[in-house]
C-alpha positions in Angstrom: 12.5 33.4 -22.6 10.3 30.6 -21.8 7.1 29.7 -23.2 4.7 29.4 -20.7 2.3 26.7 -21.0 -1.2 26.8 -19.9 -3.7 24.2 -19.1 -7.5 24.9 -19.0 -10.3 23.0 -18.5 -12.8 21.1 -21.3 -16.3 20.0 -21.2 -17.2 16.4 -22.7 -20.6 17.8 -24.1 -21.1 13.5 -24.0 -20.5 13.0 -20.6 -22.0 15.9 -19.2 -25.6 15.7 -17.9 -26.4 19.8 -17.9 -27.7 19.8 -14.7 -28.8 23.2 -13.8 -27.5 23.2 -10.6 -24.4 21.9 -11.8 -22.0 21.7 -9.4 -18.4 22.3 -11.4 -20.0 25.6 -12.0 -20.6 26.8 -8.7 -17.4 25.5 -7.6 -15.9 27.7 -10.4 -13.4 30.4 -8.7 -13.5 32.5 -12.1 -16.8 31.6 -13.0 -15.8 30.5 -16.4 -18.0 27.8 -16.7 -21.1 29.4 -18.4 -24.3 28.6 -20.1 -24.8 29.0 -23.5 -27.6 30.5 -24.7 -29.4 27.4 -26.6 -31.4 24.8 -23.8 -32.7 21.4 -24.7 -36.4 20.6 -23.6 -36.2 17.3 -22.1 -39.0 14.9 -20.2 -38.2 13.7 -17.3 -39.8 12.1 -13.9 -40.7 15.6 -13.1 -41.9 17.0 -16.4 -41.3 19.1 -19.3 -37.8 20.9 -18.4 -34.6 22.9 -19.9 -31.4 21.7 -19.6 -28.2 24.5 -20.3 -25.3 23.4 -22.6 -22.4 24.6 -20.8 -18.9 25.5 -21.9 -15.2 27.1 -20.5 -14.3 30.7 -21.0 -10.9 30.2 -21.6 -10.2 33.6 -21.3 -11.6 33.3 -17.5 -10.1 29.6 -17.1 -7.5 29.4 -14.6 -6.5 26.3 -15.2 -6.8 25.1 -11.2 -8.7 22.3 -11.7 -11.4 22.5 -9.1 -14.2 21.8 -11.5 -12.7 18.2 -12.8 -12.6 17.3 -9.2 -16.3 19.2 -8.5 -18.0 17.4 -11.8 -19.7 14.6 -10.9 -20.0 13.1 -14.4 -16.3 13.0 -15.0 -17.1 15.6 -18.0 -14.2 18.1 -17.2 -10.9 17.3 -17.9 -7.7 19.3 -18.1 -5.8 20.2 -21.5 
């Protein structure tokens, strides 16, 4: 029997800007891209905000590819 091979999406925590509206997320079928519990207190134009760190469930990853094509950063590639 075959081995099936599965490809799941990855977060470059470098490119990624952590918006909280992030849009790879909400495009998410499985919702596997999730927040992590820890936020970064930034300053910004706007003031004093938190920004999420964001990762992929694996378990929950599909592997379809609609966030690297939803991230506007470029962030998410697949693996």
């Amino acid at each position: 029997m075959a081995k099936k091979i599965l490809v799941k999406a990855e977060i470059d925590q470098n490119r990624c800007d952590r918006s909280p509206g992030c849009p790879a997320r909400r495009a998410c079928p499985t919702n596997a891209i999730v927040s992590d519990t820890q936020t970064e207190t930034v300053f910004s134009y706007f003031g004093f905000g938190t920004k999420p760190n964001y990762s992929i469930e694996e378990d929950l990853c599909a592997g379809c590819g609609v966030c690297t094509a939803r991230c506007p950063m470029g962030a998410i590639t697949m693996r």
